[in-house]
FIMI-107610 format. One record per residue (C-alpha): y, z, x; residue in one letter. Coordinates in pm, 1 decimal, always signed. Each point is the difference from the previous one (the first is absolute). Example, Ala and Ser with C-alpha at 12.3 -4.5 7.8 and 13.67 -1.06 7.14 Angstrom:
<recs>
- y, z, x, rest
- -450.0, +780.0, +1230.0, A $
- +344.0, -66.0, +137.0, S $
</recs>
This chain:
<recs>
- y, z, x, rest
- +0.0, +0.0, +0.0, X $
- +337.7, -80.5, +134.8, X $
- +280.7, +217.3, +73.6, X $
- +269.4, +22.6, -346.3, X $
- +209.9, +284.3, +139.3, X $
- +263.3, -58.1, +258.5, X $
- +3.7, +206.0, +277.7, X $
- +309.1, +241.5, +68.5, X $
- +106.9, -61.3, +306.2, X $
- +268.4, +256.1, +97.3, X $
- +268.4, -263.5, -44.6, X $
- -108.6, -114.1, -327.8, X $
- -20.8, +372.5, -93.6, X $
- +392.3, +84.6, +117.5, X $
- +90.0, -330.4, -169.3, X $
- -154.9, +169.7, -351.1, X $
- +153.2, +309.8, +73.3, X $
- +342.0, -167.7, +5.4, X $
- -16.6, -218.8, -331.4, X $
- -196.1, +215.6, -227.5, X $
- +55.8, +371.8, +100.4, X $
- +240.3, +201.1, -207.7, X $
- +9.2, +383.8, +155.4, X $
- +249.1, +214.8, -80.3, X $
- +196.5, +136.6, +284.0, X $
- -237.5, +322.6, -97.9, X $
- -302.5, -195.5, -27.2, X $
- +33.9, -113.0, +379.5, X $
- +106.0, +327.8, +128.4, X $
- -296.3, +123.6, -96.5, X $
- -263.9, -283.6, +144.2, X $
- +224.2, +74.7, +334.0, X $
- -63.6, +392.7, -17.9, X $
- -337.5, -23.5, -63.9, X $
- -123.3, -234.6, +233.6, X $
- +119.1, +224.6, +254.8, X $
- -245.8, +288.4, -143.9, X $
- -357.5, +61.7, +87.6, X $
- -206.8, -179.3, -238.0, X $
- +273.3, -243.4, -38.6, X $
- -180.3, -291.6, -57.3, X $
- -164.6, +127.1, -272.8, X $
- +349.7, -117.4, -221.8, X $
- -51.6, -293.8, -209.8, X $
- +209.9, -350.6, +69.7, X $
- +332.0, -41.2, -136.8, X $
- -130.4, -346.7, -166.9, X $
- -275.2, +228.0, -158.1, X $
- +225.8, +239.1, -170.2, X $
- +220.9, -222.4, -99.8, X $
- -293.9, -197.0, -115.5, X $
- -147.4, +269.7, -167.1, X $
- +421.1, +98.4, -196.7, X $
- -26.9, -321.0, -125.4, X $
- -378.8, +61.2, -177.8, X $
- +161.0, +292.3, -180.9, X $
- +287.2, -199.8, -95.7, X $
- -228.3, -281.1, -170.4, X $
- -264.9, +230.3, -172.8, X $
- +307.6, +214.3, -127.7, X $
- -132.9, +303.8, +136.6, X $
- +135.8, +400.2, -128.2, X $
- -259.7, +173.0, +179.5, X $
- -176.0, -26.5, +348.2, X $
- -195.5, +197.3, +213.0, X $
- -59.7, -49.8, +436.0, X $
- -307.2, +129.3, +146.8, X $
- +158.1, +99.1, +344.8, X $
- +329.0, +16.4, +87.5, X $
- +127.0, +54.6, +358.0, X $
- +359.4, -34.8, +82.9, X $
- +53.2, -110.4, -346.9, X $
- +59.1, -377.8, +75.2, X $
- -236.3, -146.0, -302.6, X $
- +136.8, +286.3, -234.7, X $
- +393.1, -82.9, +65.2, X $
- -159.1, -395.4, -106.0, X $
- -151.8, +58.0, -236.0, X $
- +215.0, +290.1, -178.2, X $
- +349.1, -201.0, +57.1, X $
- -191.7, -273.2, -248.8, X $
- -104.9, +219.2, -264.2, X $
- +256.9, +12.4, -269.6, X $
- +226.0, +271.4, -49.3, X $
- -256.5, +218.8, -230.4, X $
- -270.8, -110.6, +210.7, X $
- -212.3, +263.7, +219.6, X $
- -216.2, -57.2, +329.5, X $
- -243.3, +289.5, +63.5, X $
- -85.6, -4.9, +383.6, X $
- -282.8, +176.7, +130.0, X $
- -54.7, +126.1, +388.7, X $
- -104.4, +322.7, +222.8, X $
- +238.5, -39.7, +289.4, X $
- +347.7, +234.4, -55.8, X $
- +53.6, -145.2, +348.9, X $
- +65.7, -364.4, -115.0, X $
- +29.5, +8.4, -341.7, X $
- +357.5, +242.8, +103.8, X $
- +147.1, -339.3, +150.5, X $
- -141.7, -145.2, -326.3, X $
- +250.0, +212.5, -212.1, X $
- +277.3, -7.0, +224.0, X $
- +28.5, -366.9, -94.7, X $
- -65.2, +44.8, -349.5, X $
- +285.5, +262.5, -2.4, X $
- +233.2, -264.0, +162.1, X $
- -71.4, -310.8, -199.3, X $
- +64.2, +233.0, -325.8, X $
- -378.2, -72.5, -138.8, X $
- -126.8, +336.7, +82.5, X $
- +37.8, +84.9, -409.7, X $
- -286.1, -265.3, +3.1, X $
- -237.6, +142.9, +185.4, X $
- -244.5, +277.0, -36.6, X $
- -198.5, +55.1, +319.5, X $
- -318.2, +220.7, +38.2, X $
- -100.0, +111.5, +316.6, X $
- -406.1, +30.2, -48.7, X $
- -330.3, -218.3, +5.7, X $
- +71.7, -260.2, -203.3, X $
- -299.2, -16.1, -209.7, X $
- +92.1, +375.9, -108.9, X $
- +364.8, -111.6, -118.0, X $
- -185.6, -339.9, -150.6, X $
- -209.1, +287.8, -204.3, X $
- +311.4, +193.9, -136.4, X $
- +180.7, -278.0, -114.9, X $
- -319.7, -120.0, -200.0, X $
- -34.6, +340.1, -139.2, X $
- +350.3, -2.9, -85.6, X $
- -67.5, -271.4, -234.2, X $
- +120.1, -287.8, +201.7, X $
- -296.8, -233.3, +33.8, X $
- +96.3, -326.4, -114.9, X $
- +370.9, +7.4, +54.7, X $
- +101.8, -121.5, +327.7, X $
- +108.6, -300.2, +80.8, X $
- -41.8, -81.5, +378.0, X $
- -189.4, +182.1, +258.6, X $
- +35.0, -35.3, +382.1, X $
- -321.0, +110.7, +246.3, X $
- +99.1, +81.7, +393.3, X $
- -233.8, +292.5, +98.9, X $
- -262.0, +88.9, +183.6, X $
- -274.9, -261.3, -31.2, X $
- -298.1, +191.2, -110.1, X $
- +130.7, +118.7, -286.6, X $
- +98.9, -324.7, -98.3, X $
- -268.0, -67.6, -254.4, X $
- +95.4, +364.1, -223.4, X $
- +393.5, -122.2, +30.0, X $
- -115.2, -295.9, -160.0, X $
- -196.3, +117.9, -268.1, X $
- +239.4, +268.0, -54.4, X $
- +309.1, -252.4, -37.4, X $
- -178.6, -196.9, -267.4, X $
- -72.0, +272.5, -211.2, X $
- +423.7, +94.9, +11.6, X $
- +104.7, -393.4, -42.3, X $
- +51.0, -176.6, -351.8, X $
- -197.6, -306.5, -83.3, X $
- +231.1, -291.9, +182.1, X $
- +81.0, +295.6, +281.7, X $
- +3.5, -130.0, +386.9, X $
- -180.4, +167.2, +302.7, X $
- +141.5, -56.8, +335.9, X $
- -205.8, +96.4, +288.5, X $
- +59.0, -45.7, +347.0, X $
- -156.4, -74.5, +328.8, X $
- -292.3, -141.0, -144.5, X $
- -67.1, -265.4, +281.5, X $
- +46.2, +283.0, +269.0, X $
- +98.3, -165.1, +296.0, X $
- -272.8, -256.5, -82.2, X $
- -251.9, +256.2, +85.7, X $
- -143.3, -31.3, -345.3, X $
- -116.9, -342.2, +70.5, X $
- -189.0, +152.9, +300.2, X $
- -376.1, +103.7, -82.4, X $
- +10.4, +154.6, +330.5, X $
- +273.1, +245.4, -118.4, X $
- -231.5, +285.5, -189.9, X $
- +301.7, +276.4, +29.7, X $
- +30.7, +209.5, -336.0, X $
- +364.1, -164.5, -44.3, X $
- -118.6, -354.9, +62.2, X $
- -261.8, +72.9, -213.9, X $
- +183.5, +149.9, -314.7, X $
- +178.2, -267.6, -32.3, X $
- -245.3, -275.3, +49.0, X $
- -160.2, +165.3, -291.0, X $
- +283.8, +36.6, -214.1, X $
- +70.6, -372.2, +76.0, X $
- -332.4, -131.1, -135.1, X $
- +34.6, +242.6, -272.0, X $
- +280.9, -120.6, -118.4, X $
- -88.2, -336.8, +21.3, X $
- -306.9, +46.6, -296.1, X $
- +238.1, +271.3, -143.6, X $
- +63.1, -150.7, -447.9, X $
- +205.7, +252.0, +5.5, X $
- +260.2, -171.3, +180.1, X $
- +145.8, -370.7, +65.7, X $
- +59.7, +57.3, +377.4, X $
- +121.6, -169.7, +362.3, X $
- +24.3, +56.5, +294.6, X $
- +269.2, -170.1, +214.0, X $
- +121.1, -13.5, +345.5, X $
- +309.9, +214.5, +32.7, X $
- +19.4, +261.1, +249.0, X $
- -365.7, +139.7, +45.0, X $
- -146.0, -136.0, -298.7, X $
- +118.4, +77.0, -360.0, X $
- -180.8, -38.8, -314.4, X $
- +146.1, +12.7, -304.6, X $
- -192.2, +108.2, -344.4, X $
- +126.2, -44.2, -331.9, X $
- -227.9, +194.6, -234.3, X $
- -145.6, -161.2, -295.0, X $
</recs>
């Protein structure tokens, strides 16, 4: 099979940078900060954020919730596209990075908009069902640690309306998922989730090329 996707050189990628990216001032500051942090490559692309604004914009969603998040970087995205009665629930265990998180939030004014809960995300996943929200969210981000994938996914469904969207990330994993030499639990989780998804009736689903892999799944 021949090659459809075109490959990124770093030239072509500054080039898409400068004709399609539209960070805030705030947005930027905070890609800079971070990326001088431990860990720092863990923060998602600017195209993907912006990418991912512009998904909540089209399915009109009030209410989304992130499966990890960091400095915050996804959650400023995503939150800044929600309308103004609109509410992102983000979910993490680090006070460490998650405190840049809402430093930002603070500054761009969308802190209002955001609840964060610092505990296992499956637990908070748990309350909100029990809390009677199952069924009510509109768009759900995953970016956590890999082997729990599979329960974040199965948890988001159960919170999303029929015509909600699941975004998860890093599902090509530095192309080590293509790899059958790669056996790591990480690798592994998501290889499974992958080929899960792909039988999965549940969902309409893709996976495309941006950043480390992103599949998107609308649920039926």
């Amino acid at each position: 099979m021949s090659r459809r996707t075109l490959e990124m050189t770093e030239q072509l990628y500054d080039y898409l940078l400068k004709t399609s990216l539209r960070d805030t001032p705030l947005q930027k500051k905070l890609r800079q900060v971070t990326a001088k942090m431990k860990w720092g490559g863990m923060q998602i692309s600017p195209e993907q954020g912006q990418f991912m604004a512009l998904l909540v914009e089209l399915i009109g969603a009030r209410k989304a919730i992130e499966i990890g998040t960091f400095t915050g970087y996804s959650g400023l995205s995503v939150a800044a596209a929600l309308p103004a009665n609109g509410h992102l629930w983000c979910c993490d265990v680090s006070e460490e990075f998650t405190a840049t998180a809402r430093k930002f939030w603070k500054l761009a004014k969308l802190d209002k908009k955001i609840t964060l809960t610092l505990a296992p995300a499956t637990e908070t996943i748990a309350k909100l069902l029990k809390a009677r929200h199952g069924g009510t969210f509109d768009f759900a981000f995953i970016d956590a640690d890999k082997a729990n994938y599979d329960a974040y996914y199965e948890g988001v469904l159960k919170l999303l309306r029929k015509g909600g969207l699941i975004a998860i990330d890093n599902v090509l994993w530095g192309g080590r998922v293509a790899d059958p030499a790669r056996k790591d639990p990480d690798t592994t989780a998501i290889r499974k989730l992958n080929a899960k998804i792909l039988k999965d009736k549940r969902v309409t689903a893709s996976l495309l090329p941006i950043g480390d892999g992103l599949t998107l799944a609308r649920k039926r």
